[in-house]
C-alpha positions as CSV (number, residue, x, y, z in Angstrom):
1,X,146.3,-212.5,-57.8
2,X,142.9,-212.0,-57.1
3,X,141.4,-212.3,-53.9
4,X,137.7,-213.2,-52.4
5,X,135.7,-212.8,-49.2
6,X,133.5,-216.1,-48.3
7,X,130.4,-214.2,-49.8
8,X,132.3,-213.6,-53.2
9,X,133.4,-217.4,-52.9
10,X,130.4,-218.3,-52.6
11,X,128.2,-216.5,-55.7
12,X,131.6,-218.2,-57.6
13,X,130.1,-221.4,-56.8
14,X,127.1,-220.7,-57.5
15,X,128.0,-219.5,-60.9
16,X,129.8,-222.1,-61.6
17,X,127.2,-224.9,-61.4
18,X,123.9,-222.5,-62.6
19,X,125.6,-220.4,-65.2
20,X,128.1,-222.4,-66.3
21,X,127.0,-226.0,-65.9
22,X,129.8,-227.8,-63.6
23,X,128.6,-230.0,-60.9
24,X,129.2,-229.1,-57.6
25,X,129.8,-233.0,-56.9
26,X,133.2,-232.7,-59.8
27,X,134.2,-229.1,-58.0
28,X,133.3,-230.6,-54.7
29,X,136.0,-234.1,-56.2
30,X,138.7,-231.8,-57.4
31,X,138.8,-229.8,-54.1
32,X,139.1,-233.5,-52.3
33,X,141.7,-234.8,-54.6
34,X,144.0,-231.2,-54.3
35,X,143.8,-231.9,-50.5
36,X,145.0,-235.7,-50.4
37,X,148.0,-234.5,-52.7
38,X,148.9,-232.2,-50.3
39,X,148.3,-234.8,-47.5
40,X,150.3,-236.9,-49.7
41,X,153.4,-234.2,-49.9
42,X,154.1,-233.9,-45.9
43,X,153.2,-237.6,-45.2
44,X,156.1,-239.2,-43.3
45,X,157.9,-241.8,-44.5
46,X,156.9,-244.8,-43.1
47,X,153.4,-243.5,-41.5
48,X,150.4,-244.1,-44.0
49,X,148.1,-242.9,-41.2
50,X,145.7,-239.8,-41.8
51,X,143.4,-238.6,-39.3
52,X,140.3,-236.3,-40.8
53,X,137.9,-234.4,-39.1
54,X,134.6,-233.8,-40.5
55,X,132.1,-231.3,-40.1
56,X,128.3,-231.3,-41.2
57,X,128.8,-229.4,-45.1
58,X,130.5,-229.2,-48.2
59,X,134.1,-228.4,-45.7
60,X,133.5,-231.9,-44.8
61,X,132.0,-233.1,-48.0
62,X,135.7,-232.3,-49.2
63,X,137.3,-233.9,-46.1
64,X,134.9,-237.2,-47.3
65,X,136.2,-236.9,-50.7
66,X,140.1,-236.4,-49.5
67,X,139.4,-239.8,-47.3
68,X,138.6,-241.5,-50.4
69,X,141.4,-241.0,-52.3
70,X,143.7,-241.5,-49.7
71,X,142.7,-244.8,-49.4
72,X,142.8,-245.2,-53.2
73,X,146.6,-243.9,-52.7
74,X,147.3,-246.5,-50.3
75,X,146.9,-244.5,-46.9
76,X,145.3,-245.7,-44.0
77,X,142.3,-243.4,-42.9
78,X,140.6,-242.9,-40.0
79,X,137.3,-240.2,-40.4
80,X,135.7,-238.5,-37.6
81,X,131.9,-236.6,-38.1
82,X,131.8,-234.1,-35.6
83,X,128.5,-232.1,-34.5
84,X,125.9,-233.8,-36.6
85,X,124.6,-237.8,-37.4
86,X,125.5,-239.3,-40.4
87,X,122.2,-239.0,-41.3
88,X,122.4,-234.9,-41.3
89,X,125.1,-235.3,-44.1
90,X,123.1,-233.6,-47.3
91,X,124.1,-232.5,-50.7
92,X,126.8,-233.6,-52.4
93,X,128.6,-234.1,-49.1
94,X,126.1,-237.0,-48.5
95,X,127.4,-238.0,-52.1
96,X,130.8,-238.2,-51.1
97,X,129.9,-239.5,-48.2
98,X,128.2,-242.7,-49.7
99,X,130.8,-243.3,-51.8
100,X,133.4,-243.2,-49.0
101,X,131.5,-245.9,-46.7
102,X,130.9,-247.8,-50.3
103,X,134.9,-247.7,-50.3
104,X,134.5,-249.7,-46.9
105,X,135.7,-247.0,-44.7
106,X,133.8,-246.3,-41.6
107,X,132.6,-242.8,-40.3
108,X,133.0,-242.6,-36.5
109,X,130.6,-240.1,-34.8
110,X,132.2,-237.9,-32.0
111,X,129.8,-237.4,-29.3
112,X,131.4,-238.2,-25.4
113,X,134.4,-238.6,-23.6
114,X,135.1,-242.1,-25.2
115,X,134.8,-240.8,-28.4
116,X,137.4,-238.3,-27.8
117,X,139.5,-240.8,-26.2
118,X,139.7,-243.4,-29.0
119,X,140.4,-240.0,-31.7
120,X,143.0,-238.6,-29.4
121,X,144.9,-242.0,-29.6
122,X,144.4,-242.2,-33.5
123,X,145.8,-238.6,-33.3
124,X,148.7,-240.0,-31.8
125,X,149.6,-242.7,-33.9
126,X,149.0,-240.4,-37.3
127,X,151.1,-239.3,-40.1
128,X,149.3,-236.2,-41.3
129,X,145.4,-235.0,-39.3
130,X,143.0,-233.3,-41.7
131,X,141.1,-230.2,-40.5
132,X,137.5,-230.5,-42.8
133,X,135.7,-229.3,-40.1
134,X,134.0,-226.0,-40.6
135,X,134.8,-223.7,-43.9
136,X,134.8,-220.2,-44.7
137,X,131.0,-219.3,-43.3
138,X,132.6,-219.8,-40.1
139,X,132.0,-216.7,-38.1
140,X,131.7,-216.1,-34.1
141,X,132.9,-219.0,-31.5
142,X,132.8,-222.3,-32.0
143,X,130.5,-224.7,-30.4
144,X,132.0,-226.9,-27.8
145,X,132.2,-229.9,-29.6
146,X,134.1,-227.9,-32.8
147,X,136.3,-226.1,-30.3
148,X,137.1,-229.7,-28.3
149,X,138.2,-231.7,-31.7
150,X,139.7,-227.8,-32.2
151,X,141.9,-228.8,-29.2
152,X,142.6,-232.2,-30.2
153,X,143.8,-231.0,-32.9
154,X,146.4,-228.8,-32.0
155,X,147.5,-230.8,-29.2
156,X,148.3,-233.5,-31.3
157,X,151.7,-232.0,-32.5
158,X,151.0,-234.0,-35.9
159,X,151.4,-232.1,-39.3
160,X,147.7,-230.6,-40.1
161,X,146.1,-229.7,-43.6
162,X,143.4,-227.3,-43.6
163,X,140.9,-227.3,-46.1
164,X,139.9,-224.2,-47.9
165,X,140.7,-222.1,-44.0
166,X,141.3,-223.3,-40.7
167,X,138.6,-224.2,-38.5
168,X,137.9,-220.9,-36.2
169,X,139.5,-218.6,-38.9
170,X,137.5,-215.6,-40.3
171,X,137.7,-215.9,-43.7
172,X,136.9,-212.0,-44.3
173,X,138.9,-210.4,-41.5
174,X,141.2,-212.8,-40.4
175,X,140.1,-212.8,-36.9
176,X,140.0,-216.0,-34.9
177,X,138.5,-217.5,-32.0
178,X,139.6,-219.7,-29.0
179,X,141.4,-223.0,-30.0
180,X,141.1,-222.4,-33.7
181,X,143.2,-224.9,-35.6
182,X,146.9,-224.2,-36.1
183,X,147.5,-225.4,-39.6
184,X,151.0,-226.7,-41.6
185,X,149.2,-226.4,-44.8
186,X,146.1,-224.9,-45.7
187,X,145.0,-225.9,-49.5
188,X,142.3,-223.0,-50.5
189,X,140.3,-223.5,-52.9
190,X,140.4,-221.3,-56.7
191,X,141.1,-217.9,-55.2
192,X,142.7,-217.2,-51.7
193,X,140.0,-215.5,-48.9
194,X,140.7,-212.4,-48.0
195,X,141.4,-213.4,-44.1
196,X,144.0,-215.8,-45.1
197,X,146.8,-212.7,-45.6
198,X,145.7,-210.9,-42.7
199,X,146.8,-211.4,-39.0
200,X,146.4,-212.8,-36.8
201,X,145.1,-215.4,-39.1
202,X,149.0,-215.6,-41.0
203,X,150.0,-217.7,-38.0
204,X,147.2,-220.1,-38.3
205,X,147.4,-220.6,-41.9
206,X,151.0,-222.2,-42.7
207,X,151.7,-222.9,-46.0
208,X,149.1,-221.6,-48.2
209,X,147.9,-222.9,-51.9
210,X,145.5,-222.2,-53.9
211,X,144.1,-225.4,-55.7
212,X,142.3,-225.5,-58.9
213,X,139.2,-227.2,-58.7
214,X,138.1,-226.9,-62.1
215,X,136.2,-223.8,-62.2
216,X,135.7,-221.9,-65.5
217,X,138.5,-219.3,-66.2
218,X,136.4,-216.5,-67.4
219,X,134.5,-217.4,-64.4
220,X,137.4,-216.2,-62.4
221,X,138.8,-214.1,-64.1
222,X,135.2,-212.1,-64.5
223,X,135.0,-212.3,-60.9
224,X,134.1,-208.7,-59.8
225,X,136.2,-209.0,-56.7
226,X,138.6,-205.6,-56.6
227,X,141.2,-207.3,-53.9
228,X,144.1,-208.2,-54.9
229,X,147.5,-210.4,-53.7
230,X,150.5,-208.2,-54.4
231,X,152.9,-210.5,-55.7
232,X,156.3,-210.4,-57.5
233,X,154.7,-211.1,-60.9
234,X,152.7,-207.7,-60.2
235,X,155.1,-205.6,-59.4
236,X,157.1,-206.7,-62.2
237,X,154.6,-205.7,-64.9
238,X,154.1,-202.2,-63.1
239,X,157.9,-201.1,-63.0
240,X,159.1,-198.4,-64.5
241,X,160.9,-199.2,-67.7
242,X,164.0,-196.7,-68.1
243,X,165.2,-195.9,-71.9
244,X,168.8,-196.6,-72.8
245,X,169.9,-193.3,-73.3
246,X,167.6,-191.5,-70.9
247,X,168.8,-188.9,-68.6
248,X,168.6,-188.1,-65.0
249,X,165.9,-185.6,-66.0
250,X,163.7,-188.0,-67.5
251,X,164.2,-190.4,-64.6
252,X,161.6,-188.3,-62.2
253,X,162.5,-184.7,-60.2
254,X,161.1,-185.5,-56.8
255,X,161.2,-183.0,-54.0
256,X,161.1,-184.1,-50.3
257,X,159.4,-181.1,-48.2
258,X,160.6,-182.9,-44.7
259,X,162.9,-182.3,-41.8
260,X,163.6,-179.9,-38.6
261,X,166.3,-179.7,-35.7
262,X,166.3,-182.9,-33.5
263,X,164.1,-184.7,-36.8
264,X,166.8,-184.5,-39.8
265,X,167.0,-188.5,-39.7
266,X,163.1,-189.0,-41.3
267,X,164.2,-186.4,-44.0
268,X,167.4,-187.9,-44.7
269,X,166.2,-191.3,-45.0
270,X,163.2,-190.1,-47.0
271,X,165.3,-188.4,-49.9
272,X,168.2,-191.1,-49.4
273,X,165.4,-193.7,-50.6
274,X,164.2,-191.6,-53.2
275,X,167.5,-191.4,-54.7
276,X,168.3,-195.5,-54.6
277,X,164.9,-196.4,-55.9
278,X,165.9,-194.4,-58.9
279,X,164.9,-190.9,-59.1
280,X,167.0,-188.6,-61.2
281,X,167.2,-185.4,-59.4
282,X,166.0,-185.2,-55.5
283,X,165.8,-181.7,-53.8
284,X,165.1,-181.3,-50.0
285,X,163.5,-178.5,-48.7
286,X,163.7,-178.4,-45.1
287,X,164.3,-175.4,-42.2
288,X,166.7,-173.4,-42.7
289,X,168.5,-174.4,-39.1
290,X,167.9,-178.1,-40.2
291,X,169.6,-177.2,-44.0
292,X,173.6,-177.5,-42.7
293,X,173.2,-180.7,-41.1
294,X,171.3,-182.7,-43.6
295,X,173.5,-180.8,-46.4
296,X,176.3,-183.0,-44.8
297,X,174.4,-186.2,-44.5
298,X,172.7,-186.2,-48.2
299,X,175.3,-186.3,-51.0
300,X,173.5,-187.0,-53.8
301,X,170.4,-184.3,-52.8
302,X,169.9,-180.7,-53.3
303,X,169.2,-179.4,-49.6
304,X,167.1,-176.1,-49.7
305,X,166.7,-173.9,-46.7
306,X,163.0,-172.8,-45.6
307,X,162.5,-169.6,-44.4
308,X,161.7,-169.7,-40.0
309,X,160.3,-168.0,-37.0
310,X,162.5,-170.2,-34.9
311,X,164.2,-172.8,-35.3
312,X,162.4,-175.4,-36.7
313,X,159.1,-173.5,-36.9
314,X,158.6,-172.1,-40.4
315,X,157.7,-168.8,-41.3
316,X,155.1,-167.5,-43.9
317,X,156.7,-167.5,-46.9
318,X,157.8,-170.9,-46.5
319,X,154.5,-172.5,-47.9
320,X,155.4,-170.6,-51.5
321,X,158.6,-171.5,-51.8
322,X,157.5,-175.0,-51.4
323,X,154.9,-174.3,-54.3
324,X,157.4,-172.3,-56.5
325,X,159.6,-175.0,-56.1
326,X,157.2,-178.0,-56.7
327,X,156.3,-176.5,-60.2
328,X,159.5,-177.5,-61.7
329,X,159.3,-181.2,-59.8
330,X,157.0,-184.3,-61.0
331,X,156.5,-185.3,-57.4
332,X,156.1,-183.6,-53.7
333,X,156.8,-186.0,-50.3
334,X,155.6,-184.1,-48.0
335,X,155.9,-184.9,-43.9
336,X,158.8,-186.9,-42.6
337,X,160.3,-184.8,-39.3
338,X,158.6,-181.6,-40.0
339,X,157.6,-180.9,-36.7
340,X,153.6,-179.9,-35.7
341,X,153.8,-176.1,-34.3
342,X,150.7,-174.3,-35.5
343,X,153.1,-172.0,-37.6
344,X,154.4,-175.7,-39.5
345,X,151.4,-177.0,-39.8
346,X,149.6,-174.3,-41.3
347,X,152.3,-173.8,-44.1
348,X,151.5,-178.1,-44.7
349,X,148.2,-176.9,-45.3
350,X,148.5,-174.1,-47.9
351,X,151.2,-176.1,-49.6
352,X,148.8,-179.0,-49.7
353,X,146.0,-176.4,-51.3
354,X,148.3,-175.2,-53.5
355,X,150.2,-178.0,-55.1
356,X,149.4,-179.4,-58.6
357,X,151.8,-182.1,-58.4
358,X,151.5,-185.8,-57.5
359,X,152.1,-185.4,-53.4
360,X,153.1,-188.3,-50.6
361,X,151.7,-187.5,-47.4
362,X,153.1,-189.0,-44.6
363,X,153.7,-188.1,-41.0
364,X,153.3,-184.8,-39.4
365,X,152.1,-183.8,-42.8
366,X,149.2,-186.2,-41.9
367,X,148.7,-184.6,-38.5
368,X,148.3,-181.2,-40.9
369,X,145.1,-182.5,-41.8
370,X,143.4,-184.0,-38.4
371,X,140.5,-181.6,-37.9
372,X,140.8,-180.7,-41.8
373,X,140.0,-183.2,-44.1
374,X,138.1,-181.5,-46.1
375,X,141.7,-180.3,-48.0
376,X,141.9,-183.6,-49.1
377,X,138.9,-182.8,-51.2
378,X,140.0,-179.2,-52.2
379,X,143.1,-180.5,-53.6
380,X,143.6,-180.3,-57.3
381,X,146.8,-182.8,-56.8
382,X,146.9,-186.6,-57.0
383,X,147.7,-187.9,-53.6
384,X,149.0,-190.5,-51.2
385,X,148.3,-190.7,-48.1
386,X,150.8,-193.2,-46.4
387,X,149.4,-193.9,-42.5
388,X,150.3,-196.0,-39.6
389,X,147.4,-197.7,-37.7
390,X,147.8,-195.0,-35.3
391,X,147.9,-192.1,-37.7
392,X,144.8,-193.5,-39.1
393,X,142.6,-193.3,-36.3
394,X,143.9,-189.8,-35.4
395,X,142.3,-189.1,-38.9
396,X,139.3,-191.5,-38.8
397,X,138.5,-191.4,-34.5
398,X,138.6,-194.8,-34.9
399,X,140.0,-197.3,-32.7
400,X,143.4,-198.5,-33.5
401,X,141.7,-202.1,-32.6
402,X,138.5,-201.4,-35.1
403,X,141.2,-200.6,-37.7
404,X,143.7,-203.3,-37.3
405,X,140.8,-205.6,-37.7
406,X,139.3,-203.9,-40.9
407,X,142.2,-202.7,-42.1
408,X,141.2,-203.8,-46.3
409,X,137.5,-202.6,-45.7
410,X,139.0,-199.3,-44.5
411,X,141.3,-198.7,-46.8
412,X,138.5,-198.9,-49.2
413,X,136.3,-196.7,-47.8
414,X,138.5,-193.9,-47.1
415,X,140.6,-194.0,-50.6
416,X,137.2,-193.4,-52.0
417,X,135.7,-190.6,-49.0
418,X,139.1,-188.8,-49.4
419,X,140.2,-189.0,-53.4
420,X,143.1,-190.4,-52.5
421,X,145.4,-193.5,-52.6
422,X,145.3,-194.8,-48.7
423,X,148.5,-197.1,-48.1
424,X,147.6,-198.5,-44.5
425,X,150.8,-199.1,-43.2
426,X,151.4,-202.4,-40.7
427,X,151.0,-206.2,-40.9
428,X,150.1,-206.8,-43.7
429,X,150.0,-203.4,-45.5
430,X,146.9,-202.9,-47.6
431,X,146.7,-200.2,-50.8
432,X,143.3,-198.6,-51.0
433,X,142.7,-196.7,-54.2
434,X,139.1,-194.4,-55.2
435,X,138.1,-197.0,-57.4
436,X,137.5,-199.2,-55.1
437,X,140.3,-201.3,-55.8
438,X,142.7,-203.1,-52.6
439,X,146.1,-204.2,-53.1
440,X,147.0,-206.5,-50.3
441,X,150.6,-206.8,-49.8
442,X,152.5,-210.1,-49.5
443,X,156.3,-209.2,-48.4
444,X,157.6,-207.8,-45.5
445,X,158.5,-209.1,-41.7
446,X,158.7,-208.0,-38.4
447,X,162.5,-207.1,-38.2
448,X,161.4,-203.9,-40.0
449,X,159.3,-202.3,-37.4
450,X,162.0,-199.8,-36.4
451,X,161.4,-196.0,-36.7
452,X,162.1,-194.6,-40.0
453,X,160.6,-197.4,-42.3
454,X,157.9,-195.7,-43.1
455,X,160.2,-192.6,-44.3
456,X,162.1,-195.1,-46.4
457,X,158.8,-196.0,-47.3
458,X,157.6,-192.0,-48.7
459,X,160.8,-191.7,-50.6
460,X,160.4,-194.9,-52.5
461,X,156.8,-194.0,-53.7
462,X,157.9,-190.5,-54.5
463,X,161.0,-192.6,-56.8
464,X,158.5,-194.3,-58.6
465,X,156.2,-192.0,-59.0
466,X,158.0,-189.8,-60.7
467,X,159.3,-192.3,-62.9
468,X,156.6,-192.1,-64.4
469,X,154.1,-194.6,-63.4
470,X,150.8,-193.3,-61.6
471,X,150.7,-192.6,-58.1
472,X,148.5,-196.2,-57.4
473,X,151.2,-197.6,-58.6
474,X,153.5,-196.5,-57.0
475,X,152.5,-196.8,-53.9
476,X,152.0,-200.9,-54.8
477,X,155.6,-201.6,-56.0
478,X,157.1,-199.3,-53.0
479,X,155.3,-201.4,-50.6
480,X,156.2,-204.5,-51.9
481,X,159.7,-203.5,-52.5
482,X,160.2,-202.2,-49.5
483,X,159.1,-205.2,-48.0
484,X,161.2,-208.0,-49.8
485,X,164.4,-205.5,-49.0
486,X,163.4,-206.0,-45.3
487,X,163.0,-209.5,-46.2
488,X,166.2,-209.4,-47.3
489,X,167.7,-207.6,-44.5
490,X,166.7,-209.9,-42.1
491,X,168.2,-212.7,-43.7
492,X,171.5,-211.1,-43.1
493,X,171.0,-209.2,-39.7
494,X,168.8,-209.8,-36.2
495,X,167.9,-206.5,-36.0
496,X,168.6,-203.4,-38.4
497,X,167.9,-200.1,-39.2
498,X,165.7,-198.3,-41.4
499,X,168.4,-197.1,-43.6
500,X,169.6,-200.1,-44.1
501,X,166.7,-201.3,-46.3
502,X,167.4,-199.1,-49.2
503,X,171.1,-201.5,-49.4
504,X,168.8,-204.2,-50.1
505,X,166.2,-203.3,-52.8
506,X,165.8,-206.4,-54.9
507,X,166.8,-206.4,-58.4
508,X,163.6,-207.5,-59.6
């Protein structure tokens, strides 16, 4: 599913009525109606009250409309302007507007403390309150009379539908403000903003749906947007297919580069994963002190011995071995539990030079490359890169705040700067590609924020890639995979390990 930032929202609009000839008043009447059905879904039984806050533009023009047709549904309305006169009310708000008063329902201005008093007790008595306050240009804090029927609100306790965002929600970043509105529902409109999947917007949003409001569908579908929703339908048309009578050499030869003495659990799960999501033949190349005790945990993988200094430090002719090794493999993940002595980290760095396979680079292979980022451009390989907020600003020298907050717009930007697929790893976790192109995921949940997912994570795009399907996708179906067995995980078990999430990989 595609998805839009307010300014991309907004040309969409404006396409709409130039180019394509739809009246903003009819897109403006299908947005009102999709938000009274809604009201009309979580209405209680017996309570045909709806309270609906207004603001001065087309958020409230909709909030007019939804009025409107509540009252032609039977419901009992009571509709609050708030920061502006009636006489402010212009464009086909004002139209809506004029036909909700013709209707014979009056608009009550909220000004002072009376005011507030008299919509406070409405509040109370309500079935449903309707937040048509202030739309997706929202950005900053909001003025005191927004942030006081903000309050209202949310103290209510009442069931609340938000129309297109909630009020105080950014609708590119996902950032909010003091007393933004704490939705049940929000009913966006065509496409989902960008904001709405990102936290800590998620917990203000509720229930999201996206209504149709009548736009043109080669309208949306042209729309030049490169975000996307990440959704089970996705990932289903990006799977590798597997031939009946293939063989485990056709079904991928990955090769995990990962492990070292007090570190052999991020190898293990790494190659473990690889192996349940389906590749055909998984080697593991690891220390040679490390080899023994991951031989005994890995049944199903090859475990190779690296040549060392020390223990867990390797030596020279570690990085060829790697090479020699990776010429008969489809895939390299490199990283998990390597260790970062210089000696390590310089063989990560000739293997990385080197390699001509599709690579996964994850961990301390990542740490390989602070202070050298210009590999990234020297390699002839396709790559991954598969950070953590923190690993990312190690590479950036970014704030891990700055990120968190831009995580889609970084993902971008650095996908493209580096030639490389960029999976930002967190809440949600977002898919940068060089194109230009951002997968947003939708699956996952907090229960799987225990060490190791992420090299449950490596293995799984390493599966896939090998499979057959490029390394962009990949890295798209591993995420949300990964996620909906964590989803799945959860449902069973308070807490869990990482390990545990390769027992749950949906059958999709």
């Amino acid at each position: 599913m595609k998805v839009v930032t307010a300014e991309e929202m907004k040309q969409l609009d404006k396409l709409a009525t130039e180019e394509y000839g739809v009246a903003g008043l009819l897109l403006m009447d299908q947005a009102s109606k999709a938000v009274a059905e809604a009201v009309m879904e979580i209405l209680p039984e017996g309570n045909q009250k709806v309270v609906i806050f207004c603001g001065k533009g087309n958020n409230g023009g909709d909030g007019f409309g939804a009025a409107r047709w509540l009252e032609s549904f039977g419901v009992k309305t009571r509709v609050y302007l708030v920061g502006a006169s009636l006489e402010e009310i212009a464009g086909d708000a004002a139209v809506e507007l004029a036909m909700l008063q013709r209707a014979g329902v009056k608009i009550e201005v909220l000004t002072d403390d009376d005011d507030f008093l008299l919509a406070e007790l409405a509040c109370a008595k309500a079935g449903v309150i309707v937040d048509a306050l202030l739309g997706t240009g929202f950005k900053g804090e909001l003025r005191d009379v927004y942030a006081r029927s903000c309050r209202l609100i949310n103290e209510s306790e009442r069931p609340v539908v938000a129309v297109d965002i909630p009020t105080g929600v950014d609708a590119d970043n996902g950032s909010i403000c003091k007393d933004a509105v704490k939705a049940s529902v929000t009913i966006t409109m065509e496409l989902p903003k960008v904001g709405l999947f990102l936290y800590p917007a998620v917990d203000y949003v509720g229930e999201l749906y996206a209504a149709n409001i009548g736009m043109p569908q080669k309208l949306v579908a042209d729309c030049p947007s490169k975000k996307f929703l990440v959704d089970e339908a996705m990932v289903q048309s990006l799977l590798p297919l597997r031939a009946g009578n293939a063989h485990k050499g056709d079904a991928g030869k990955v090769l995990v580069f990962a492990g070292s003495p007090g570190f052999t659990g991020a190898a293990a799960l790494c190659s473990n994963a690889a192996v349940r999501s389906g590749a055909g033949l998984v080697s593991l190349l690891t220390p040679l002190s490390s080899r023994d005790v991951l031989a005994v945990k890995l049944t199903e993988v090859m475990v190779h011995g690296l040549l060392e200094r020390m223990p867990g430090v390797l030596g020279g002719g570690a990085a060829s071995d790697v090479v020699a090794k990776a010429a008969n493999a489809d895939v390299l993940a490199i990283g998990p539990g390597l260790g970062t002595s210089e000696s390590t980290m310089e063989a990560v760095r000739t293997v990385l030079e080197q390699v001509q396979i599709p690579t996964v680079i994850d961990a301390d292979a990542l740490t390989a490359l602070k202070d050298n980022l210009e590999l990234l451009q020297k390699m002839e390989a396709p790559k991954v890169l598969t950070p953590h907020v923190g690993e990312m600003a190690r590479l950036t020298g970014l704030s891990v705040e700055e990120i968190d907050k831009n995580r889609v717009e970084l993902a971008a930007k650095y996908a493209a700067e580096w030639n490389a697929v960029v999976v930002l790893k967190g809440a949600p976790t977002v898919v940068g590609c060089p194109d230009g192109t951002v997968y947003i995921n939708s699956s996952g949940c907090s229960a799987m924020a225990t060490g190791g997912s992420g090299d449950v994570l490596t293995g799984m795009i390493a599966a896939l890639a090998g499979q057959g399907i490029s390394l962009s996708e990949a890295a798209v179906c591993a995420v949300y995979l990964h996620g909906k067995a964590g989803e799945a995980a959860a449902e069973k078990y308070t807490a869990f390990g990482a390990g545990q999430l390769v027992d749950f990989l949906p059958k999709l």
